[in-house]
NUMI-819828 format. One line per field, with one value per residue: residue number from 1; residue in three letters; x, y, z of N, C-alpha, C in turn. Coordinates in steps of 0.001 Angstrom, whole numbers, plus 524288, in hexadecimal, padded with zeros to 5 digits. Layout:
<lokes>
pos <- NUM|...
code <- ALA|...
n_u <- X|...
n_v <- Y|...
n_w <- Z|...
ca_u <- X|...
ca_v <- Y|...
ca_w <- Z|...
c_u <- X|...
c_v <- Y|...
c_w <- Z|...
</lokes>
This chain:
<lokes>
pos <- 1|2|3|4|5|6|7|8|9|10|11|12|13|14|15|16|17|18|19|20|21|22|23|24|25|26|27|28|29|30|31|32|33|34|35|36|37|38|39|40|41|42|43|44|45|46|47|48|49|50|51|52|53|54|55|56|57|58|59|60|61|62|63|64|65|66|67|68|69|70|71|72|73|74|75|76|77|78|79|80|81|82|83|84|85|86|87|88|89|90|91|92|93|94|95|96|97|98|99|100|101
code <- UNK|UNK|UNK|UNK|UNK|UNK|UNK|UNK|UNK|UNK|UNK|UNK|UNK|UNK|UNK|UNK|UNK|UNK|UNK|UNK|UNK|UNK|UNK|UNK|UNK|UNK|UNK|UNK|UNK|UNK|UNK|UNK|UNK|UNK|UNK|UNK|UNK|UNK|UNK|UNK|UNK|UNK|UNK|UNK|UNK|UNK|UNK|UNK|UNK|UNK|UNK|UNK|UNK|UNK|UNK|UNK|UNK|UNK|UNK|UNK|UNK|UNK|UNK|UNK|UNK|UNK|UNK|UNK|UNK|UNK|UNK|UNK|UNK|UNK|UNK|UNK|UNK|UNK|UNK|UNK|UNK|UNK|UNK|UNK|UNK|UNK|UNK|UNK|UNK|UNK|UNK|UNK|UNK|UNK|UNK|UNK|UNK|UNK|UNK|UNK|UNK
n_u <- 4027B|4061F|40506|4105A|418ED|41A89|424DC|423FE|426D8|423EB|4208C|41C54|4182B|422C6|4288B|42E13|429C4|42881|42086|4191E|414B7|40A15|402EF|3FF70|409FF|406BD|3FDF4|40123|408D6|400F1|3FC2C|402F8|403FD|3FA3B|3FB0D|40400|3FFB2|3F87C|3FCF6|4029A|3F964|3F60A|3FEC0|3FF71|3F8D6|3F9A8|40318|40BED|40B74|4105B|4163E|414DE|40A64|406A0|40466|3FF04|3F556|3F2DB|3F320|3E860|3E222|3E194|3DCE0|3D442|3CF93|3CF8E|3C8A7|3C03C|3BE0F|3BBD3|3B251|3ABFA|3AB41|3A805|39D31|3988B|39A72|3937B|3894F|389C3|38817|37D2D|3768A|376C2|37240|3681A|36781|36541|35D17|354CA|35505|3514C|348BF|3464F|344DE|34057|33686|3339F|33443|32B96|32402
n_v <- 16919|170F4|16FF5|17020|17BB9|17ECA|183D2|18B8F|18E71|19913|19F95|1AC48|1B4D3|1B781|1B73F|1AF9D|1A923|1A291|19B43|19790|18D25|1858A|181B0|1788F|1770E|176E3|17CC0|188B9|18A3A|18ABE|1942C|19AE0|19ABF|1A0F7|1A83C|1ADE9|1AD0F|1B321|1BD0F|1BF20|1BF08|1CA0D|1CF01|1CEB9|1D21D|1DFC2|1E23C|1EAC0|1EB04|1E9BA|1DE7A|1DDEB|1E49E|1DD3E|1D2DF|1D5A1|1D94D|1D130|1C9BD|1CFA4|1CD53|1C1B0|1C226|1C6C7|1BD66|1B677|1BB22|1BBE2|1B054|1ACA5|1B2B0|1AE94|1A3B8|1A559|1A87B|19FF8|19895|19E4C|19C26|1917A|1910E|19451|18EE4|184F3|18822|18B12|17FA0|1796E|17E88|17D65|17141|1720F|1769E|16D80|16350|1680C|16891|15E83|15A19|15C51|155F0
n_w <- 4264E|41AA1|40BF6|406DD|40325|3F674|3ED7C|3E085|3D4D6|3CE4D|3C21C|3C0AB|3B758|3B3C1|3BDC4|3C64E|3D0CB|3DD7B|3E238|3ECEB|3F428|3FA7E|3F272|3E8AD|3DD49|3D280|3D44D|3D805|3CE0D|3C82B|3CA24|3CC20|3C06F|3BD20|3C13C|3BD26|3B113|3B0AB|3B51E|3ABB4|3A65A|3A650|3A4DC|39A9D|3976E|399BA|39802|39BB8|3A6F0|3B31C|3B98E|3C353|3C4DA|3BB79|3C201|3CA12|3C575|3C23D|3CA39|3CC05|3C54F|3C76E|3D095|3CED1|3C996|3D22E|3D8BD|3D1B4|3D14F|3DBF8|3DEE5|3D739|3DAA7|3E4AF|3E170|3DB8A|3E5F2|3EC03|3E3C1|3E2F9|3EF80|3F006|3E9C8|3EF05|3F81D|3F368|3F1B9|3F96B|3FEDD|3F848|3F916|40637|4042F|3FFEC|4059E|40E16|4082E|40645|4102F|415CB|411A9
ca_u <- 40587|401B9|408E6|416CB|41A17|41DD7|424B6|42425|4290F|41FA2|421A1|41881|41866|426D8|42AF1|42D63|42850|42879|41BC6|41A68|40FA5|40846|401E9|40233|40DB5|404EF|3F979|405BC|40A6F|3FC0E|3FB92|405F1|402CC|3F6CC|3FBC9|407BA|3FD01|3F372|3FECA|40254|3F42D|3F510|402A4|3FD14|3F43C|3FC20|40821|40EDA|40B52|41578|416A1|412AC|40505|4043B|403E6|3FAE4|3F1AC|3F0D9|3F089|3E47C|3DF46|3E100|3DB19|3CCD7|3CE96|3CD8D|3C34A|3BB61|3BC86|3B8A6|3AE41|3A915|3AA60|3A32F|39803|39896|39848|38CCE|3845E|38849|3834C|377C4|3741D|377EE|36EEB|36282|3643A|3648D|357D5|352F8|3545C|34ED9|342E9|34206|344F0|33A99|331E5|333D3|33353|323FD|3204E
ca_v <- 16C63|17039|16E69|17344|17FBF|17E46|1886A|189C2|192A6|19885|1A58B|1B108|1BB4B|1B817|1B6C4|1AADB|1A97C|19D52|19AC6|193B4|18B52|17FE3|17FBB|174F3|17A01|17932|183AD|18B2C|18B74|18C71|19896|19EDD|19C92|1A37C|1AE9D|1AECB|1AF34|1B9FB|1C31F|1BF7B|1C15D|1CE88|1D302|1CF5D|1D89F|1E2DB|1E19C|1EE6B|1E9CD|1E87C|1D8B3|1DDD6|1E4C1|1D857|1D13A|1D9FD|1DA81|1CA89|1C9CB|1D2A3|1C887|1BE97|1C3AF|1C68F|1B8EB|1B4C7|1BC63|1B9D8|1AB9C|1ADB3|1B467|1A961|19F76|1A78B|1A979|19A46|19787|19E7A|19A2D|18C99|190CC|195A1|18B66|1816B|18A9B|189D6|17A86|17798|1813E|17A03|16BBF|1723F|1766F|16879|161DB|16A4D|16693|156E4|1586D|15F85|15440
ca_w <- 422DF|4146F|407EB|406B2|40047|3F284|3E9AB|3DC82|3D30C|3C8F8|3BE62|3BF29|3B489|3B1F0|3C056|3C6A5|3D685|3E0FC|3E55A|3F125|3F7A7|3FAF8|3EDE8|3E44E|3DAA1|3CBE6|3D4E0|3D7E7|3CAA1|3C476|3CD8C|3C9E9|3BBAA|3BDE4|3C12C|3B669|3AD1C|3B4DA|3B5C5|3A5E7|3A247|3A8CC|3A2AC|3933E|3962C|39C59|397D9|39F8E|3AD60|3B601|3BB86|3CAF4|3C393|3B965|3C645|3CBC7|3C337|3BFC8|3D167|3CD47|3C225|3CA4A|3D744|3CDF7|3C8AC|3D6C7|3DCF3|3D0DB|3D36A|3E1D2|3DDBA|3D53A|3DEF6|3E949|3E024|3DBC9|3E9D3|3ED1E|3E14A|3E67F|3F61C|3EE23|3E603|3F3B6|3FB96|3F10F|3F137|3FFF2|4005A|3F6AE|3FDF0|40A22|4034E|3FCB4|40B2A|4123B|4054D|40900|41793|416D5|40FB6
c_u <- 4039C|4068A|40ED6|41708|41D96|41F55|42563|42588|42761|423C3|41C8D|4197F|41F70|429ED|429A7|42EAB|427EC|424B4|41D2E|4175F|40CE0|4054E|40244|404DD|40A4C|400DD|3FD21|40645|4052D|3FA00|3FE29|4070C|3FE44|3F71C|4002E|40556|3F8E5|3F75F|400F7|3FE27|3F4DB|3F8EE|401E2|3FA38|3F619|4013C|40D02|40DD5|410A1|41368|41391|40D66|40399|40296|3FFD6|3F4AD|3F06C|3EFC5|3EA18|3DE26|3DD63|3DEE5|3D504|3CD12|3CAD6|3C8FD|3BDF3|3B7A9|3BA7B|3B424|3A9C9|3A80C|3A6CA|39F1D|39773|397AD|39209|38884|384C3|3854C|37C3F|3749E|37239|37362|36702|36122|36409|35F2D|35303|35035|3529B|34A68|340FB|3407A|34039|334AC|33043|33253|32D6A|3213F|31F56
c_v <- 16BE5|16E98|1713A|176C3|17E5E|18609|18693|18F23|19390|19E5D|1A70D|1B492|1BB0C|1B72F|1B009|1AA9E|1A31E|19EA4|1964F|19208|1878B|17D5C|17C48|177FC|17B60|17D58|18677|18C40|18D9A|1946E|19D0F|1A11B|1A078|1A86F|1B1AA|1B044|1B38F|1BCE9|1C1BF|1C04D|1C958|1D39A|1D281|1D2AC|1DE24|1E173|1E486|1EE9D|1E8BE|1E216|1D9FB|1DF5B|1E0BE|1D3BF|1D1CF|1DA3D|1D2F7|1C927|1CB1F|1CF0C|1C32C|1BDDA|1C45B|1C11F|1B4B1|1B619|1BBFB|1B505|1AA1D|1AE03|1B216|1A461|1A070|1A71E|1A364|19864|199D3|19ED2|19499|18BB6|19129|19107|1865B|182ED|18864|18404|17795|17A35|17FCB|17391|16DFD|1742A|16F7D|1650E|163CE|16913|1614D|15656|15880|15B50|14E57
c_w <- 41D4E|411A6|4069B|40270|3FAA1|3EF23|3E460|3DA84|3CD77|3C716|3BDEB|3BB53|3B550|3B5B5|3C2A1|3CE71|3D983|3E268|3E88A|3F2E3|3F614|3F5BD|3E9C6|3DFFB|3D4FB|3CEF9|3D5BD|3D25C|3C65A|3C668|3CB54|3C2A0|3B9AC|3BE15|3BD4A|3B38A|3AD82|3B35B|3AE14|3A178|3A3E2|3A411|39C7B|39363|3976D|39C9E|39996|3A47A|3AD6C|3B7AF|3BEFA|3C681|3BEF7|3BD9C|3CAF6|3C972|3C1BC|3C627|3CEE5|3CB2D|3C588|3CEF6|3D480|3CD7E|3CDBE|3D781|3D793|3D0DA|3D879|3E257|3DA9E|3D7ED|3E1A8|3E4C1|3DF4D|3E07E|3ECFC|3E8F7|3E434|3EC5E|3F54F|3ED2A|3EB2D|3F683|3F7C4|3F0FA|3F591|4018E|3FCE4|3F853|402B5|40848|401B2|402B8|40E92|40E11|40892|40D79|4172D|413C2|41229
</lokes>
C-alpha cells in the first residue's frame, strides 16, 4: 500500500479548493502557488477576462511551459546518446588499435 491521502486546503485566484493526494503537503502547496500566480500574471495583463478564460489562458501558459521543457530534455537526452555513442566508437577503434598490435 502507498502513502495515505492527504488534503489540504490552498487559495487560487481568490478561491479556496481541497486538494487531495499522496503528495508531500509543501509540493501541494508549491503547486498550487504556481498556478495562483500564472493565472495573476495573466489577469495584470488582461484585466477584463473572465476567472474561467484567466484560467484558461494561464492552463495555456502553463501547458507551453511544459512541452517546452520536454522538449529540452529530449534534445539534452539525445546530445547525451550522441556524445555516449561517439565515445564507445571511439574505445572500439582504440581496442581494435591495441589488439593488431
Amino acid at each position: 500500500m502507498g502513502q495515505e491521502d492527504k488534503t489540504v486546503r490552498v487559495t487560487i485566484f481568490g478561491e479556496e479548493y481541497p486538494l487531495r493526494g499522496d503528495a508531500n503537503t509543501d509540493y501541494m502547496l508549491r503547486v498550487a502557488e504556481y498556478v495562483d500566480r500564472s493565472m495573476r500574471t495573466v489577469a495584470e495583463k488582461s484585466a477584463h477576462l473572465s476567472t474561467a478564460k484567466v484560467a484558461v489562458l494561464a492552463a495555456l501558459n502553463i501547458a507551453d511551459e511544459l512541452f517546452r521543457e520536454r522538449s529540452d530534455s529530449q534534445k539534452q537526452l539525445t546530445d547525451v546518446e550522441e556524445k555516449a555513442s561517439d565515445i564507445l566508437d571511439w574505445l572500439d577503434a582504440k581496442l581494435a588499435d591495441n589488439s593488431s598490435v
